[in-house]
mmCIF file of the C-alpha atoms, coordinates in Angstrom:
data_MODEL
# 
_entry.id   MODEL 
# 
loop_
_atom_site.group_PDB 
_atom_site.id 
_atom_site.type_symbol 
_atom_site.label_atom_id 
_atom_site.label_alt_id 
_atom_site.label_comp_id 
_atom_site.label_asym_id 
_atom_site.label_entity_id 
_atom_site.label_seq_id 
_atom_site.pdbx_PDB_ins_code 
_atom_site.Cartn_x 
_atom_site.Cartn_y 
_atom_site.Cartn_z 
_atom_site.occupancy 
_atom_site.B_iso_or_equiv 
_atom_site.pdbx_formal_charge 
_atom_site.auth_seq_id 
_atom_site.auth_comp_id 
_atom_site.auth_asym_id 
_atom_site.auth_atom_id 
_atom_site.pdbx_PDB_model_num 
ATOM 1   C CA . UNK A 1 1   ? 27.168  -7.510  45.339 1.00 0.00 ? 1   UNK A CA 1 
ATOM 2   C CA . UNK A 1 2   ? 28.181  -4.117  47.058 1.00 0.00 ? 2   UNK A CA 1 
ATOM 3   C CA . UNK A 1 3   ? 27.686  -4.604  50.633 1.00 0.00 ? 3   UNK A CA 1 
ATOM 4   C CA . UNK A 1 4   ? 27.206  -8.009  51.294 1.00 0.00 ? 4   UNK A CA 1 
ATOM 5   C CA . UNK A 1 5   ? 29.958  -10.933 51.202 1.00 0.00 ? 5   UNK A CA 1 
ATOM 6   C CA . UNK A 1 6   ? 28.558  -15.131 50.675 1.00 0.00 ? 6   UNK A CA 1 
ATOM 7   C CA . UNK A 1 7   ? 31.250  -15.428 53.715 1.00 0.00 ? 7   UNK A CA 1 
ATOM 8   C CA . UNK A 1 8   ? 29.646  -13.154 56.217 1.00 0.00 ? 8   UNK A CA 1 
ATOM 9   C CA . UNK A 1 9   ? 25.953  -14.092 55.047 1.00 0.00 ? 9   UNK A CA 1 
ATOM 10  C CA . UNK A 1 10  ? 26.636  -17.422 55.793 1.00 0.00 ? 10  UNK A CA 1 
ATOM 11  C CA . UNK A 1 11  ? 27.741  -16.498 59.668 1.00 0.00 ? 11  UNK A CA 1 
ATOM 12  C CA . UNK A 1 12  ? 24.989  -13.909 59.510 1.00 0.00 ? 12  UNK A CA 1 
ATOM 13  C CA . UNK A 1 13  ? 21.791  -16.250 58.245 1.00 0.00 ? 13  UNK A CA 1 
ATOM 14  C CA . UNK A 1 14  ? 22.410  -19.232 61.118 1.00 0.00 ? 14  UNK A CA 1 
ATOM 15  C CA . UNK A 1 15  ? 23.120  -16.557 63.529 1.00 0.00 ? 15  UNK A CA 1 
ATOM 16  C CA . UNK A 1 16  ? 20.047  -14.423 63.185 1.00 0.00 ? 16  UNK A CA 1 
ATOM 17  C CA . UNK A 1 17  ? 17.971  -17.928 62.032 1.00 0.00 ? 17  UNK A CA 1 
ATOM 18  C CA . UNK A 1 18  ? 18.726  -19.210 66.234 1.00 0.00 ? 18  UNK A CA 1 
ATOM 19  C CA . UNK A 1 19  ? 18.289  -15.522 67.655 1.00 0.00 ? 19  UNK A CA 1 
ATOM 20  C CA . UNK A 1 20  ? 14.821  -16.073 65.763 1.00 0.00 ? 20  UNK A CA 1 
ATOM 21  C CA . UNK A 1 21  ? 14.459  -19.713 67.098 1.00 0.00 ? 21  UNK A CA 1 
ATOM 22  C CA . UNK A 1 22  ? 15.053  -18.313 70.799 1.00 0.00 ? 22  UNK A CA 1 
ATOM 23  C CA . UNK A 1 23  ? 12.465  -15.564 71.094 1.00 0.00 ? 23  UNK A CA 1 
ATOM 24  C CA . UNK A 1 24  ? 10.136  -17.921 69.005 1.00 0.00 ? 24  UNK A CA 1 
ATOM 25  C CA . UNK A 1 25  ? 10.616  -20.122 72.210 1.00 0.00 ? 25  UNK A CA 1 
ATOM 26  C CA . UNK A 1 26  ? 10.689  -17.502 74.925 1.00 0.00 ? 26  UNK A CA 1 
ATOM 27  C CA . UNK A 1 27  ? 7.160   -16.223 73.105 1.00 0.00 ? 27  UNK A CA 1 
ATOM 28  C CA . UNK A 1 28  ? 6.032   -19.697 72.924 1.00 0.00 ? 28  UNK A CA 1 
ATOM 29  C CA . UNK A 1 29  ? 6.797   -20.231 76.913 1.00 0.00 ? 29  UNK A CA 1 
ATOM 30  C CA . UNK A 1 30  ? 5.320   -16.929 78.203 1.00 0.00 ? 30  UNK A CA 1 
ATOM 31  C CA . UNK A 1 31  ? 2.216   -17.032 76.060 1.00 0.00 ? 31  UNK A CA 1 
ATOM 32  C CA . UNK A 1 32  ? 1.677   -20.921 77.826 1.00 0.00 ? 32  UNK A CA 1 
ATOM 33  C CA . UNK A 1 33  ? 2.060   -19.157 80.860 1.00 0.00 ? 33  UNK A CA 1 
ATOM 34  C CA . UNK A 1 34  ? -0.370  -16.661 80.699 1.00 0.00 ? 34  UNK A CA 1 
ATOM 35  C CA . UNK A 1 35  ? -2.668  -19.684 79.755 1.00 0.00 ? 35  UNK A CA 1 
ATOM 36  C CA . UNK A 1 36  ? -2.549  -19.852 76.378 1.00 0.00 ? 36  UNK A CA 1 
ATOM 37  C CA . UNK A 1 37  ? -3.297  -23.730 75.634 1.00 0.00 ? 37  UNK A CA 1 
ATOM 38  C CA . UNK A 1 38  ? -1.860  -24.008 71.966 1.00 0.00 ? 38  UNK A CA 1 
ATOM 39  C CA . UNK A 1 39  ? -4.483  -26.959 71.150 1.00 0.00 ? 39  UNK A CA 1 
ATOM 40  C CA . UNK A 1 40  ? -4.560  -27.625 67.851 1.00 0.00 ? 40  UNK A CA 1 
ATOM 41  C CA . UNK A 1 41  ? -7.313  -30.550 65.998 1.00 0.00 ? 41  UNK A CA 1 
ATOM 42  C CA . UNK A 1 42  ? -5.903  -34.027 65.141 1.00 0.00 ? 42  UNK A CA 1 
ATOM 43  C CA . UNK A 1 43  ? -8.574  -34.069 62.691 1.00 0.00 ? 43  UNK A CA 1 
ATOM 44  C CA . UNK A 1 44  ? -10.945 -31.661 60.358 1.00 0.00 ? 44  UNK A CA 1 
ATOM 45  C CA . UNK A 1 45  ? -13.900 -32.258 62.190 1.00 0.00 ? 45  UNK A CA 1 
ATOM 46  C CA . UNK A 1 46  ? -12.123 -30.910 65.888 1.00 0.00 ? 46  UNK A CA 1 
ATOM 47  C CA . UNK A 1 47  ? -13.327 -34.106 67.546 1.00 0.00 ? 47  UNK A CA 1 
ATOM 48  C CA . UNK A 1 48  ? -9.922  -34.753 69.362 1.00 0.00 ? 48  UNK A CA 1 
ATOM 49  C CA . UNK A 1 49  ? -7.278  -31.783 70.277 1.00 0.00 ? 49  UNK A CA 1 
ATOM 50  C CA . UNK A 1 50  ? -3.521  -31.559 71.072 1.00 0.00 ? 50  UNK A CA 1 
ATOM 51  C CA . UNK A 1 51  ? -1.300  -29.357 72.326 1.00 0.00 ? 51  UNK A CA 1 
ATOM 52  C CA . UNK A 1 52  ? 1.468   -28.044 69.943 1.00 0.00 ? 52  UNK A CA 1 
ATOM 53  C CA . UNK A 1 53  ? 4.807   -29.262 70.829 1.00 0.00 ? 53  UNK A CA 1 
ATOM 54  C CA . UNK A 1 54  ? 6.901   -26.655 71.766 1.00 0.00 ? 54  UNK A CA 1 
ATOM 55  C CA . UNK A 1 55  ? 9.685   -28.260 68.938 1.00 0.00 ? 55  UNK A CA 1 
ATOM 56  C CA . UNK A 1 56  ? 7.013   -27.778 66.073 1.00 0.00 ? 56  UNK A CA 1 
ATOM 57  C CA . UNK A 1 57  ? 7.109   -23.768 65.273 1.00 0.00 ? 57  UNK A CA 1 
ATOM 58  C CA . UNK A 1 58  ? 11.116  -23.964 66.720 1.00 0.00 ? 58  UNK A CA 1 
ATOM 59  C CA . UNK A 1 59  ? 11.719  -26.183 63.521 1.00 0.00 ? 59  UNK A CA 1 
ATOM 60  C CA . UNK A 1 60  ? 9.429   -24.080 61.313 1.00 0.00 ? 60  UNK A CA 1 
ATOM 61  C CA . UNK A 1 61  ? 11.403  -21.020 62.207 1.00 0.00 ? 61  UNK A CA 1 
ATOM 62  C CA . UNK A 1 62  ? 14.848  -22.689 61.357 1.00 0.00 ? 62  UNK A CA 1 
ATOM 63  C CA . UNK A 1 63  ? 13.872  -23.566 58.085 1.00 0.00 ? 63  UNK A CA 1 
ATOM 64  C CA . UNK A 1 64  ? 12.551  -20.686 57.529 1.00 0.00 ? 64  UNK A CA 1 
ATOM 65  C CA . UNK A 1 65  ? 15.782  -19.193 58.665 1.00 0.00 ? 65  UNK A CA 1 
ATOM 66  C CA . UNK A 1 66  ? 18.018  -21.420 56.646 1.00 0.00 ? 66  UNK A CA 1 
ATOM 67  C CA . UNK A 1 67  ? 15.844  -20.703 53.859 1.00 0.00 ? 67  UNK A CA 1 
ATOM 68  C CA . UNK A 1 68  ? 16.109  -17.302 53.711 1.00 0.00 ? 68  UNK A CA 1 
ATOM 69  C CA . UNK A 1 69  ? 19.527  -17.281 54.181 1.00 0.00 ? 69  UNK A CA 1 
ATOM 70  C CA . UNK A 1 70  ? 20.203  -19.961 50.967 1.00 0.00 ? 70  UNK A CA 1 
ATOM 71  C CA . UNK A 1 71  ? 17.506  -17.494 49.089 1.00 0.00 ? 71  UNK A CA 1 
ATOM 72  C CA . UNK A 1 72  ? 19.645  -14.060 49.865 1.00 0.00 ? 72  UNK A CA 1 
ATOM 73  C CA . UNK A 1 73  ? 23.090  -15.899 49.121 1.00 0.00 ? 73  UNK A CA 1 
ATOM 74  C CA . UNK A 1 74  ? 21.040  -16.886 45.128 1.00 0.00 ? 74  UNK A CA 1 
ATOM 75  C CA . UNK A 1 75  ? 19.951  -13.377 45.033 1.00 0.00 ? 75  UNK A CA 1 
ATOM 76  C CA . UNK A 1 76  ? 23.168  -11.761 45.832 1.00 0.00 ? 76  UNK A CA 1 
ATOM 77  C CA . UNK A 1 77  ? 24.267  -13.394 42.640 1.00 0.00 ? 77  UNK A CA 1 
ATOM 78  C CA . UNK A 1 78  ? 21.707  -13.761 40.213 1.00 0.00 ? 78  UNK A CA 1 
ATOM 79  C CA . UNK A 1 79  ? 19.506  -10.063 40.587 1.00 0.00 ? 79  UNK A CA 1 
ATOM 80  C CA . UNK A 1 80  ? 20.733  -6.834  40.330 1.00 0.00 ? 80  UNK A CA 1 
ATOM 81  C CA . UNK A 1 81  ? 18.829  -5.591  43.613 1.00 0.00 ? 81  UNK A CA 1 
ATOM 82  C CA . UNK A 1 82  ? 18.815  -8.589  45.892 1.00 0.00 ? 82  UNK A CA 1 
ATOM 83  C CA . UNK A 1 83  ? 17.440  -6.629  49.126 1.00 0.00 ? 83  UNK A CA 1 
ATOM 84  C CA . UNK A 1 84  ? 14.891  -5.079  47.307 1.00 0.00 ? 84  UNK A CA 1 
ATOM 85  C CA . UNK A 1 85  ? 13.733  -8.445  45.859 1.00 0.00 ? 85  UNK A CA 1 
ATOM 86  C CA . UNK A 1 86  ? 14.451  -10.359 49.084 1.00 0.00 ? 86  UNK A CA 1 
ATOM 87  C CA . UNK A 1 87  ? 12.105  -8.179  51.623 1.00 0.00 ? 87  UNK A CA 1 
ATOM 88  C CA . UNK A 1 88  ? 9.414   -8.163  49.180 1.00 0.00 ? 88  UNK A CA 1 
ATOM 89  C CA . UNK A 1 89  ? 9.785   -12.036 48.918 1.00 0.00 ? 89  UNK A CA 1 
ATOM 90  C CA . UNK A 1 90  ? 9.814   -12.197 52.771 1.00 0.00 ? 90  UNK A CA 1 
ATOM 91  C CA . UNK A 1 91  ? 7.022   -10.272 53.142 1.00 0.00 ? 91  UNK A CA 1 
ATOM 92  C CA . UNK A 1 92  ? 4.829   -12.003 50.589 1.00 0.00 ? 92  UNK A CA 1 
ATOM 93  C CA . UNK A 1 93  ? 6.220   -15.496 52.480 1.00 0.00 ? 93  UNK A CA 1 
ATOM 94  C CA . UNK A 1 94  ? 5.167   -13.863 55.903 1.00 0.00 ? 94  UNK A CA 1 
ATOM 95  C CA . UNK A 1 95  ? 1.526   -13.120 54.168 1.00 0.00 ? 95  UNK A CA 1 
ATOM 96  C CA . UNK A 1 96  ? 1.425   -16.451 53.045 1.00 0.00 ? 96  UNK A CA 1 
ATOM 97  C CA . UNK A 1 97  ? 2.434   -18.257 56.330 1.00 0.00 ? 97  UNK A CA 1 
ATOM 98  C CA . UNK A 1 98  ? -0.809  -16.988 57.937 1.00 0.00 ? 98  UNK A CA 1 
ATOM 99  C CA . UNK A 1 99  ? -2.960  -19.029 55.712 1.00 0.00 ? 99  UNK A CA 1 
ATOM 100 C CA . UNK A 1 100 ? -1.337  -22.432 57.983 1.00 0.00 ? 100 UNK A CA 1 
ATOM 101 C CA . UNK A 1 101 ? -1.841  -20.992 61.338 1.00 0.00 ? 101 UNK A CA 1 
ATOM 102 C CA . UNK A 1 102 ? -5.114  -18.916 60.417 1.00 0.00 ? 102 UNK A CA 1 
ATOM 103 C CA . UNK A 1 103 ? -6.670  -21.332 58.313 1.00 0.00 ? 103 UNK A CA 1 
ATOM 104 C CA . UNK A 1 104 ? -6.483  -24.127 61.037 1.00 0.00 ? 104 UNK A CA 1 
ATOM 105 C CA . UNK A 1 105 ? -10.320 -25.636 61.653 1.00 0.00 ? 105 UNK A CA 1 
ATOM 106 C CA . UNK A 1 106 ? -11.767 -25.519 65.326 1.00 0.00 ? 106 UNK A CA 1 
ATOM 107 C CA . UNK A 1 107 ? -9.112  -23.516 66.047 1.00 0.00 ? 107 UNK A CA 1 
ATOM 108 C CA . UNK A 1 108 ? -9.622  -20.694 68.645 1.00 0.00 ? 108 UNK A CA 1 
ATOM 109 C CA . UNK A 1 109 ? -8.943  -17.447 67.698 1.00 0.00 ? 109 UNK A CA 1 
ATOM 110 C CA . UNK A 1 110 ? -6.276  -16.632 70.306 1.00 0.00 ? 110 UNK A CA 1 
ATOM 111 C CA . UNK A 1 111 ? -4.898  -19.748 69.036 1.00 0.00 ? 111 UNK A CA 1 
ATOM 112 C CA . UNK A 1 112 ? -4.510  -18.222 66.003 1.00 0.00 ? 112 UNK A CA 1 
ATOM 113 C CA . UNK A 1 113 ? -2.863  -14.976 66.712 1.00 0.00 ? 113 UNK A CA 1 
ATOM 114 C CA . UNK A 1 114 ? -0.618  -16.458 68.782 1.00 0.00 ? 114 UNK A CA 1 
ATOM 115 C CA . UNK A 1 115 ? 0.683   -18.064 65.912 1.00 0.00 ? 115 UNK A CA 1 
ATOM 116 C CA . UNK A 1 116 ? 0.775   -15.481 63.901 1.00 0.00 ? 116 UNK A CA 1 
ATOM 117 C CA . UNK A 1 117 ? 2.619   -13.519 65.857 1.00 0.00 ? 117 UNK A CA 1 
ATOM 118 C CA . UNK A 1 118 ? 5.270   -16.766 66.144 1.00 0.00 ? 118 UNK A CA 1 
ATOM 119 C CA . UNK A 1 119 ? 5.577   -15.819 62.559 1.00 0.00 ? 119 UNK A CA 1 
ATOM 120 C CA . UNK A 1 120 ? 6.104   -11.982 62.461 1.00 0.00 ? 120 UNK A CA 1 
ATOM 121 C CA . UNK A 1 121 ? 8.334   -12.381 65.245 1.00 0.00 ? 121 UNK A CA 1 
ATOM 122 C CA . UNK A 1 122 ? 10.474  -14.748 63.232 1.00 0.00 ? 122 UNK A CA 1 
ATOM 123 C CA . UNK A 1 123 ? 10.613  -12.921 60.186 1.00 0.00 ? 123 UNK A CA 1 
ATOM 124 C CA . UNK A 1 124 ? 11.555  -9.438  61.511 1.00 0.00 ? 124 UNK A CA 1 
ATOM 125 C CA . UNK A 1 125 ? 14.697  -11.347 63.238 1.00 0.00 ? 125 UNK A CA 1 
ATOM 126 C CA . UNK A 1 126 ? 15.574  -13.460 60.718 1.00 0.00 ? 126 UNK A CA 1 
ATOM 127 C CA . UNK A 1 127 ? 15.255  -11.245 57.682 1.00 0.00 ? 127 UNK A CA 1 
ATOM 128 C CA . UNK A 1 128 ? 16.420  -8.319  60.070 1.00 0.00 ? 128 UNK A CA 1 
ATOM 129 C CA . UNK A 1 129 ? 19.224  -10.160 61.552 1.00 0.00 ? 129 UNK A CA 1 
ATOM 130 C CA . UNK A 1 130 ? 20.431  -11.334 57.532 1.00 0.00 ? 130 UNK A CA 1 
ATOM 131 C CA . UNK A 1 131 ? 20.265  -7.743  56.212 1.00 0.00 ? 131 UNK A CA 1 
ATOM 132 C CA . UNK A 1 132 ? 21.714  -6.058  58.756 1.00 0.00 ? 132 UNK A CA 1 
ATOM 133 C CA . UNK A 1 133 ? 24.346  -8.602  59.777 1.00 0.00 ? 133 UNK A CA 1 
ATOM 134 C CA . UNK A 1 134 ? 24.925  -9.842  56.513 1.00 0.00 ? 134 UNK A CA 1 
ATOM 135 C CA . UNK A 1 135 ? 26.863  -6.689  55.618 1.00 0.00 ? 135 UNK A CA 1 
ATOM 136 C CA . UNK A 1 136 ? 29.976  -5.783  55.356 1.00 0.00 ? 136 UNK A CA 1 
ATOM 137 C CA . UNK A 1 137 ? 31.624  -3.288  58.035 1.00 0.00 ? 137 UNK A CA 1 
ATOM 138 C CA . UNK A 1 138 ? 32.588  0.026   55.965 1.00 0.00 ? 138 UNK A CA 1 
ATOM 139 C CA . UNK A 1 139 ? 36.638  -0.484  54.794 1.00 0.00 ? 139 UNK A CA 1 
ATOM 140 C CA . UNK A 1 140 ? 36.566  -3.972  54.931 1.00 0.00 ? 140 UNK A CA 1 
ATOM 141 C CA . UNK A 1 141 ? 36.658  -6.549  52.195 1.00 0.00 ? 141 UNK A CA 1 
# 
């Protein structure tokens, strides 16, 4: 596809997938210290609460990350507009991941937004980081 190489999306997707993992941490740390719990239920009823390990939405955003990247690499070769269909794939993805961290019972609403900002945070830099980095510099081949 015109633009984009399988060699330099496949430096580009693990590169932008940890860029994504570190401010998904650095957001995860400085929202805890402004006293944002992260408790989440161990059951459906909210009798008993935990807080979210700080590993949990680190590994959701690297497979998301690795994901996407495996996705674009399909699409470069199988569509005839791959970063057309890829954003609008991404953003239906994004859409959909709000339905985990929204749709958690007994879970407080800052909770909640917190989360979901985890996940828009994510999926600019990852999908960012693949489209833009993914490409190849003007002259080269």
């Amino acid at each position: 596809m015109r633009g984009y190489s399988l060699r330099r999306l496949l430096w580009a997707g693990p590169v932008a997938t940890v860029i994504g993992i570190g401010a998904n941490f650095v957001y995860f740390r400085v929202t805890q210290a402004m006293g944002e719990p992260y408790l989440i239920p161990l059951d459906a009823n909210g009798s008993r609460f935990v807080n979210l390990p700080a590993a949990l939405p680190m590994l959701g955003a690297a497979f998301g990350g690795l994901l996407a990247t495996v996705f674009f690499a399909i699409l470069l070769h199988t569509v005839r507009k791959p970063v057309i269909v890829f954003i609008s794939v991404a953003i239906t993805a994004l859409i959909l991941s709000f339905g985990g961290s929204l749709g958690m019972p007994v879970t407080g609403g800052q909770t909640k937004l917190y989360l979901s900002g985890m996940n828009m945070l994510t999926a600019m830099i990852v999908v960012g980081g693949i489209l833009l980095l993914g490409r190849e510099k003007a002259g080269h081949k």
